[in-house]
C-alpha positions as CSV (number, residue, x, y, z in Angstrom):
1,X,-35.4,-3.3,-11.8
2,X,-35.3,-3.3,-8.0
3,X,-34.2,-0.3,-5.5
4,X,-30.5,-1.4,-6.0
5,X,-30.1,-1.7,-9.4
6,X,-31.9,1.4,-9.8
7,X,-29.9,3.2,-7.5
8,X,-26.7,1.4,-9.1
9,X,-27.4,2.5,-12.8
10,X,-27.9,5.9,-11.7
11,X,-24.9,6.5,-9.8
12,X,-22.6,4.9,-12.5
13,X,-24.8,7.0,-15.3
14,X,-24.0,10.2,-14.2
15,X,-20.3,9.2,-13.1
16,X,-18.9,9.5,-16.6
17,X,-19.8,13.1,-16.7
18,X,-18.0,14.0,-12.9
19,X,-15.4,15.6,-11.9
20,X,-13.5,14.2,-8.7
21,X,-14.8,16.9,-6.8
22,X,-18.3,16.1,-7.7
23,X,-18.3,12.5,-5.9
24,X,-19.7,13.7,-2.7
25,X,-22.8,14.8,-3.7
26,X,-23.2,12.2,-6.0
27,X,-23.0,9.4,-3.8
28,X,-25.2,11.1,-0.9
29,X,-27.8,11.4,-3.5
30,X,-27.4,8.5,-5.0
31,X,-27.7,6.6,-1.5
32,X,-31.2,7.9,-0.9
33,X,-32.4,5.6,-3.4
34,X,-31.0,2.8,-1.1
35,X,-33.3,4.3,2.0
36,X,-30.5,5.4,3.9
37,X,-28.9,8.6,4.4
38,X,-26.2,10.8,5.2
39,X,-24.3,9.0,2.8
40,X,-20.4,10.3,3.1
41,X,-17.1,8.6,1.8
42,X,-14.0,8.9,4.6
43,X,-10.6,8.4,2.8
44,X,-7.5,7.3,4.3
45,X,-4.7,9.7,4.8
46,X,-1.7,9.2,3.4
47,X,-0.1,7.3,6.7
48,X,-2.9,5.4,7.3
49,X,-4.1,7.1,10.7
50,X,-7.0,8.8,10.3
51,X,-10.0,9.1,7.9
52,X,-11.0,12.0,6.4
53,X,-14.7,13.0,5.3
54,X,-15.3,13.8,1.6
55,X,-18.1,16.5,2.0
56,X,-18.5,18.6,-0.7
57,X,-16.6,20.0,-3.9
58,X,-14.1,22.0,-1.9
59,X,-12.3,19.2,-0.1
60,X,-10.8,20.6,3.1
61,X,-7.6,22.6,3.6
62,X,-5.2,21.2,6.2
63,X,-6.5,23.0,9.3
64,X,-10.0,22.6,8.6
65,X,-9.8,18.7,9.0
66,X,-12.0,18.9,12.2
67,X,-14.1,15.7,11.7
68,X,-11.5,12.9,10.9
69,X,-12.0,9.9,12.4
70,X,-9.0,7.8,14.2
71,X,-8.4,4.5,12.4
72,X,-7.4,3.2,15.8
73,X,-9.9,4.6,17.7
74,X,-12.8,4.5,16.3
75,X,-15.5,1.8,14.6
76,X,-15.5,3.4,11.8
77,X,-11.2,2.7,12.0
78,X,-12.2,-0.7,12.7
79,X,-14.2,-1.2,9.4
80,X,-11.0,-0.1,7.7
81,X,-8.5,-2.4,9.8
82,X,-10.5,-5.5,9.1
83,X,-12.1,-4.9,6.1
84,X,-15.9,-5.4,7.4
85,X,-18.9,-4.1,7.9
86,X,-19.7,-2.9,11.2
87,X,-22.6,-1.4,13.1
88,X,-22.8,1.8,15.4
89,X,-25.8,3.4,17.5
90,X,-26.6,6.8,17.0
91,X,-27.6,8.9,19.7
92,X,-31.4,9.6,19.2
93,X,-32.4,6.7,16.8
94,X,-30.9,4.9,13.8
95,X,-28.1,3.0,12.9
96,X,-25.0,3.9,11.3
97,X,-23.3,1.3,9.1
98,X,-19.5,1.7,8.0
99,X,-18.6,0.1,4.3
100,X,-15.3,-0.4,3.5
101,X,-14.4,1.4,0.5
102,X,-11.9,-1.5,-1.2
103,X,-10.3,-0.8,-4.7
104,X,-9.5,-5.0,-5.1
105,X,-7.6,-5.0,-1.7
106,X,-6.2,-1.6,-1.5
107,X,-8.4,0.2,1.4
108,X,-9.4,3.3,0.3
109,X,-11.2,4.1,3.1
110,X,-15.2,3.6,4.7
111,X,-18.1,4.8,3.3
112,X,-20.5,5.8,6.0
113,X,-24.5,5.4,5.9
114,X,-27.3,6.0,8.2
115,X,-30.5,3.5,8.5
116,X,-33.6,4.4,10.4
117,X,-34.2,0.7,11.8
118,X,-31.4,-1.3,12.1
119,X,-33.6,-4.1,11.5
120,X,-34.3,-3.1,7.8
121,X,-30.9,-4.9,7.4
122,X,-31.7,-8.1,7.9
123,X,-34.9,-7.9,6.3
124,X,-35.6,-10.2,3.1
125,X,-32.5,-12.3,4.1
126,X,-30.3,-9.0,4.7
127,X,-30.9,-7.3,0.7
128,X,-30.1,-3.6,2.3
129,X,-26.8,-5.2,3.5
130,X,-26.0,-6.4,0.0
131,X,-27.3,-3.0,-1.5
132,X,-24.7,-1.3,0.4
133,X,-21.5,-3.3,-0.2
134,X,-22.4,-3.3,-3.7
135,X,-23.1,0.8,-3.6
136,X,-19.7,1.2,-1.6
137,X,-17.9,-1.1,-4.2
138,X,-18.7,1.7,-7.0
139,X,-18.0,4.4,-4.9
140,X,-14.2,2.6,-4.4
141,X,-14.0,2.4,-8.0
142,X,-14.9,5.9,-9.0
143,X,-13.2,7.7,-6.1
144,X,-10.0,5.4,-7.2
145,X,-10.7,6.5,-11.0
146,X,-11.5,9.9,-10.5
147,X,-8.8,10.3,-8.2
148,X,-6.3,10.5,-11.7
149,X,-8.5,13.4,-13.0
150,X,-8.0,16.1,-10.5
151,X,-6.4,17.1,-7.1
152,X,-9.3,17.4,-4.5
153,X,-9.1,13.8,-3.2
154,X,-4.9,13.5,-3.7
155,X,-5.0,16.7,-1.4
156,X,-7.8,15.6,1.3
157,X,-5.3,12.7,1.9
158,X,-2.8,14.7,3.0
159,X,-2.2,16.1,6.5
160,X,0.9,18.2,6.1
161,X,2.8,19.8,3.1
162,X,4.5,17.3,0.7
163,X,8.0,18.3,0.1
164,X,9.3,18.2,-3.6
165,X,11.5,15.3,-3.4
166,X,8.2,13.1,-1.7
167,X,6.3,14.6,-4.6
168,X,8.5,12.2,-7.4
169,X,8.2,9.4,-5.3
170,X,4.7,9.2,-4.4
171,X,3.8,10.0,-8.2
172,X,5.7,6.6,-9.2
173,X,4.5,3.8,-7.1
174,X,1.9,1.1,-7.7
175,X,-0.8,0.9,-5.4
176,X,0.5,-0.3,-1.8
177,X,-1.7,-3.2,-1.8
178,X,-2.3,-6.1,-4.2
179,X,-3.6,-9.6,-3.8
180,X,-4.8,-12.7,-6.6
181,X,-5.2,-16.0,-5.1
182,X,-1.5,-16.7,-6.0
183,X,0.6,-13.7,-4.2
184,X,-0.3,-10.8,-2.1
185,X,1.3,-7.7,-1.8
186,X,1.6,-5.0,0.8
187,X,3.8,-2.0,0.9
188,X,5.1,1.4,3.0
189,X,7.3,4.1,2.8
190,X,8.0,6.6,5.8
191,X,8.6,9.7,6.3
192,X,5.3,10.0,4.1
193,X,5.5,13.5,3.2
194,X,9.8,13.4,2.9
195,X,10.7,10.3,1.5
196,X,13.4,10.4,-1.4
197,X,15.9,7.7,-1.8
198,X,13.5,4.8,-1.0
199,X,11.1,3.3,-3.5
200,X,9.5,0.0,-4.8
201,X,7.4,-1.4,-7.3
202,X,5.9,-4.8,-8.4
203,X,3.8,-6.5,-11.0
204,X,1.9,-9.4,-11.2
205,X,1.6,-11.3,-14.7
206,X,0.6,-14.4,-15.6
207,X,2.8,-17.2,-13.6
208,X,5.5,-14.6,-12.2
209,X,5.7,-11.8,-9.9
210,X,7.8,-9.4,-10.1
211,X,9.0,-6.9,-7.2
212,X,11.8,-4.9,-6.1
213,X,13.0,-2.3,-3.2
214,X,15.6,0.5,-3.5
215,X,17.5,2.5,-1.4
216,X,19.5,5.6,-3.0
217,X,21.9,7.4,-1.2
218,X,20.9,10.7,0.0
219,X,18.0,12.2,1.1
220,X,16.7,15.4,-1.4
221,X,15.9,15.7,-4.8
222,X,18.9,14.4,-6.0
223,X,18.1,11.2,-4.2
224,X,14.7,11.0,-5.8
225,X,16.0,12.0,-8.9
226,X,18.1,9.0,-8.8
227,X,15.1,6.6,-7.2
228,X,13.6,7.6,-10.4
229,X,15.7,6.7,-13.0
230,X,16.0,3.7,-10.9
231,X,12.2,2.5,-11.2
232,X,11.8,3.8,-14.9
233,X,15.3,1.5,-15.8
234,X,13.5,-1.6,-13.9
235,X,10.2,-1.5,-15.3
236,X,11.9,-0.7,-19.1
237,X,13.8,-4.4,-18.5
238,X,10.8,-6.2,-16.4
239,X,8.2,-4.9,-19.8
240,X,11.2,-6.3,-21.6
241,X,10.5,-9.5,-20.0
242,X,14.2,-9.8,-19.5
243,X,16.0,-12.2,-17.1
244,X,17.3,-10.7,-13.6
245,X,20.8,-10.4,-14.5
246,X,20.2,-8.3,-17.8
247,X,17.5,-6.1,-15.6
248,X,19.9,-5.8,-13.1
249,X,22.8,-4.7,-15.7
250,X,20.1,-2.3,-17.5
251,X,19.4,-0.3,-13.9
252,X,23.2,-0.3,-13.4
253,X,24.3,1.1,-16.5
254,X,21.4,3.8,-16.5
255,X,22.5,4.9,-13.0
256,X,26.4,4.7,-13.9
257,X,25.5,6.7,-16.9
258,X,24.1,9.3,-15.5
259,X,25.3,10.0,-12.2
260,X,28.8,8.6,-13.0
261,X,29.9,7.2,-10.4
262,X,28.8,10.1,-8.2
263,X,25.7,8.8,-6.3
264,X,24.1,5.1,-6.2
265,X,21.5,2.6,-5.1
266,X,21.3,-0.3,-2.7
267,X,18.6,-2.5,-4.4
268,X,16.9,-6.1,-4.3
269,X,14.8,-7.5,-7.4
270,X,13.2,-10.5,-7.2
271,X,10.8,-12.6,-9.1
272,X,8.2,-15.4,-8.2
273,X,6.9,-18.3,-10.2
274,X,3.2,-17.8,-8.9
275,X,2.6,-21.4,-10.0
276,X,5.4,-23.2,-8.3
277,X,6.7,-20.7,-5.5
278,X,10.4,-20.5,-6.4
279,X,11.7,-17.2,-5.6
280,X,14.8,-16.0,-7.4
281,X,16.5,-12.4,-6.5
282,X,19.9,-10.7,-6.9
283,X,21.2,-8.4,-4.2
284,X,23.0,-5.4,-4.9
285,X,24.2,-4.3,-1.3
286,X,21.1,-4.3,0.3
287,X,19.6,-5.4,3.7
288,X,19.3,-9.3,3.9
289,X,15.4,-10.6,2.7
290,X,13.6,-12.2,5.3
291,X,11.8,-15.3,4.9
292,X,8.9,-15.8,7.4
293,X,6.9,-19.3,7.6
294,X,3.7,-20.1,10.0
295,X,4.5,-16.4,11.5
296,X,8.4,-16.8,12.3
297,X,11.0,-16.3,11.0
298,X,12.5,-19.5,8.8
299,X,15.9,-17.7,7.8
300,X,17.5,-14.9,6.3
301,X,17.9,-15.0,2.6
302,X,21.5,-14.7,2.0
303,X,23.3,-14.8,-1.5
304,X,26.5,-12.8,-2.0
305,X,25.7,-9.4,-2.7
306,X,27.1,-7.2,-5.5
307,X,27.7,-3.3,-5.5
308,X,25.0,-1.3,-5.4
309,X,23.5,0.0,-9.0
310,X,25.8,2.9,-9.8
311,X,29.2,1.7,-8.8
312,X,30.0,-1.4,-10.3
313,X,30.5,-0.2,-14.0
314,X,32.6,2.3,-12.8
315,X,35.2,-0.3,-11.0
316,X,36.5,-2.6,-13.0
317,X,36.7,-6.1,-12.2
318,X,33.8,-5.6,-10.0
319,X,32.1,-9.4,-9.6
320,X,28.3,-9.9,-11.2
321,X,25.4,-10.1,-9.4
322,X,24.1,-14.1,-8.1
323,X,21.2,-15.1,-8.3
324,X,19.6,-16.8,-5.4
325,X,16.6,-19.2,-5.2
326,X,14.6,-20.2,-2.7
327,X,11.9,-22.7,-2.7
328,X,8.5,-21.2,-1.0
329,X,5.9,-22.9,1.1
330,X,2.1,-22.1,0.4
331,X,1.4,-19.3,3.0
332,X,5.2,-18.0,2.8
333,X,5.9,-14.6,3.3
334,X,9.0,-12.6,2.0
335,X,9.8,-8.9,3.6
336,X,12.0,-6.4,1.6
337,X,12.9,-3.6,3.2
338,X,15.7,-0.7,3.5
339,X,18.0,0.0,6.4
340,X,15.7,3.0,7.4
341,X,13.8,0.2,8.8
342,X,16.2,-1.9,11.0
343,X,18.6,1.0,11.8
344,X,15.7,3.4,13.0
345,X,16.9,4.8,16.8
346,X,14.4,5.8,19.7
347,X,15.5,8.8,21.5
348,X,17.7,6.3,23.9
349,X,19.9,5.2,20.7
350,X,18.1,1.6,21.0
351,X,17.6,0.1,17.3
352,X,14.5,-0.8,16.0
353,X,16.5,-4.0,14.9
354,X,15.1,-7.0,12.7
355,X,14.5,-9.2,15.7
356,X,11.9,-6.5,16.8
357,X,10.8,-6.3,13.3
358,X,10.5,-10.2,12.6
359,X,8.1,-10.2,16.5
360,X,6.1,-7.3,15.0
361,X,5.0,-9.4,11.9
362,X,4.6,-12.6,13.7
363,X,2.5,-11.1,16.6
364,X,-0.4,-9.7,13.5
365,X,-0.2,-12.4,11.7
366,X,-1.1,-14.4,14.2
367,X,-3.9,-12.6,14.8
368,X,-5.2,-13.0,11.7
369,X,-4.9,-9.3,10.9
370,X,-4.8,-8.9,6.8
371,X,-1.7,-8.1,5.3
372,X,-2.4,-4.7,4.4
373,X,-3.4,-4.2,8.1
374,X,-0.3,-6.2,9.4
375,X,2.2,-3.7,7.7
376,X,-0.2,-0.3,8.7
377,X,0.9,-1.6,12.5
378,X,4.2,-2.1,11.4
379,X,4.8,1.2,10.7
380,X,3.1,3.2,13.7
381,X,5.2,0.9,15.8
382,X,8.7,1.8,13.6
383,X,6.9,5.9,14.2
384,X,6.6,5.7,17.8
385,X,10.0,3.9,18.2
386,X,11.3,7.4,16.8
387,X,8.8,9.3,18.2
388,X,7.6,9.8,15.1
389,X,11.1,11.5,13.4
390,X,12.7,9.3,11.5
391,X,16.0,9.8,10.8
392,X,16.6,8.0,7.3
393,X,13.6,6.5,4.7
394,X,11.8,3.3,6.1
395,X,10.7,1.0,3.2
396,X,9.4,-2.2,3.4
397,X,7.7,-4.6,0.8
398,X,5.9,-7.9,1.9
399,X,5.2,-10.5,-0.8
400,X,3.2,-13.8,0.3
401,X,2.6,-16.8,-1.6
402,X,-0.3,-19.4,-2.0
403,X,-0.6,-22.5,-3.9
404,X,-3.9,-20.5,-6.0
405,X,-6.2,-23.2,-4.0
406,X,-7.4,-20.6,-1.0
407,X,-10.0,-18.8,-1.9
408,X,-10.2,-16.0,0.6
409,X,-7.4,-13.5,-1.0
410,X,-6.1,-11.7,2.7
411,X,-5.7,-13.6,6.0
């Protein structure tokens, strides 16, 4: 058994008996057996702007986060944007090498090591290299894992209080970031710590996704109350394997039942045949879908719209839902999003606006940035529109299609 299998086994041996607040000291110990040392797992906070240092049992309160490192500002940021492994001097000898830390795609954040040579990783065709990505792999896996066990890592995310309302929300969703070699998905919701009305949620079965964005009105617990009833109604129909329009009818009779008429949701669900690329969604008063091809914007995807979930059983007479489809290119990207998004106002009362929105996408793309990474800058642009206060939830959800022949899974 060589070093890294050694080192592998042990580490995954004495996971199953850890708490989450044991990880630390397990991977810097386990990472000796590598050669290298100072072993330390960052995580990403919650918005994506900074990493935090996982460094011993007690996690760190809010205003003790002293050491984060800037995702945009630092290379150890850079490992996280671009999902590599990259290289930094230390001041008085050795090398220290940032991992990303990826559960599938979703970045979790870096995992930071220190070698004595730098040239012990290219040695024996670059085995130490390997070591590592495989060692930071594990660590993804059991921070993500252990993360459902306890608090310490769910609180060393977060930089400011969560309010209640936030609380529901965040408890619901899927992980932000998905990709197969058929569809990718990437996801945000802002304000972070106050979001309410605004949700989503996908999944990804064999030969369809399925995804979906909602917008309910107001902005406290009600709000999430009704974002929640919402998401439990549309994953009840989509386990059901029903069609649109019955999931559709299911999440508008749950609302209309219980809020009676009183509050209601803006909404778009949509499916995608992963092996042919035809889209299908219903509208139900919701911002217009955008359809983006080769990094601009093809067209807006229009279908007439029915009344939000909540309202229409309640009026009668109201007209059903369409159902629109759209045939998809391979490399075909469709953005969801709420009204939070386009509507947002600087301090000057200039919109965000979808134009600026559309440029936004276009620009990273182009650049080859990864999805996950294209919709992170999305959203600090939409924050320092606003100066960081947004006025309403900001939502997005962008879904892209491949043909299932590309092998590499993110641009």
């Amino acid at each position: 058994m060589t070093a890294g299998e050694r080192a592998i086994d042990a580490l995954l041996g004495d996971s199953h008996l850890a708490a989450p607040h044991q990880l630390a000291e397990l991977l810097a110990g386990h990472a000796v057996m590598l050669g290298v040392t100072d072993a330390v797992a960052y995580v990403v906070d919650l918005q994506q702007s900074v990493l935090v240092p996982f460094l011993g049992s007690g996690g760190a309160r809010l205003d003790q986060l002293v050491d984060v490192l800037g995702v945009d500002s630092t290379l150890a940021g850079r490992s996280f944007q671009y999902m590599e492994v990259v290289r930094q001097e230390v001041v008085g000898g050795g090398t220290r090498v940032w991992i990303p830390l990826l559960d599938g795609t979703e970045r979790l954040g870096v995992l930071g090591v220190t070698v004595a040579d730098d040239r012990d990783l290219e040695r024996d065709g670059g085995v130490l290299g390997t070591r590592l990505r495989r060692f930071a792999t594990l660590a993804a896996e059991l921070i993500m894992t252990k993360s459902r066990y306890g608090d310490t890592l769910v609180r060393l995310r977060r930089r400011a209080t969560m309010g209640l309302a936030a609380e529901m929300q965040w408890s619901m969703l899927p992980p932000l970031t998905f990709a197969c070699r058929q569809v990718t998905v990437a996801a945000a919701l802002e304000p972070a710590y106050e979001v309410a009305g605004d949700s989503v949620d996908y999944a990804v079965d064999a030969g369809c996704a399925r995804f979906a964005v909602f917008d309910g009105m107001g902005h406290g617990l009600e709000s999430a109350q009704l974002a929640a009833l919402a998401i439990a109604a549309y994953r009840n129909a989509r386990r059901d394997n029903r069609s649109l329009t019955d999931t559709a009818h299911l999440i508008e009779t749950a609302v209309s039942t219980v809020f009676r008429g009183d509050a209601f949701t803006t909404a778009v669900v949509a499916e995608l045949d992963t092996d042919t690329g035809l889209l299908s969604w219903v509208n139900a008063g919701h911002p217009v879908p955008l359809l983006l091809r080769a990094g601009r914007l093809v067209k807006f995807l229009h279908v007439e719209p029915g009344l939000p979930f909540g309202l229409a059983q309640n009026l009668p007479g109201a007209p059903a839902l369409v159902v629109g489809t759209e045939q998809l290119e391979p490399g075909d990207r469709v953005l969801l999003y709420t009204d939070g998004v386009t509507d947002a106002r600087s301090p000057e009362g200039e919109p965000f606006g979808a134009q600026r929105l559309v440029d936004l996408l276009a620009r990273n793309i182009a650049g080859g940035l990864p999805v996950p990474e294209t919709m992170r800058r999305v959203v600090r642009s939409l924050l320092e529109h606003q100066q960081g206060q947004l006025d309403d939830d900001a939502t997005m959800l962008l879904a892209e299609w491949r043909s299932g022949d590309e092998v590499k899974l993110v641009p």
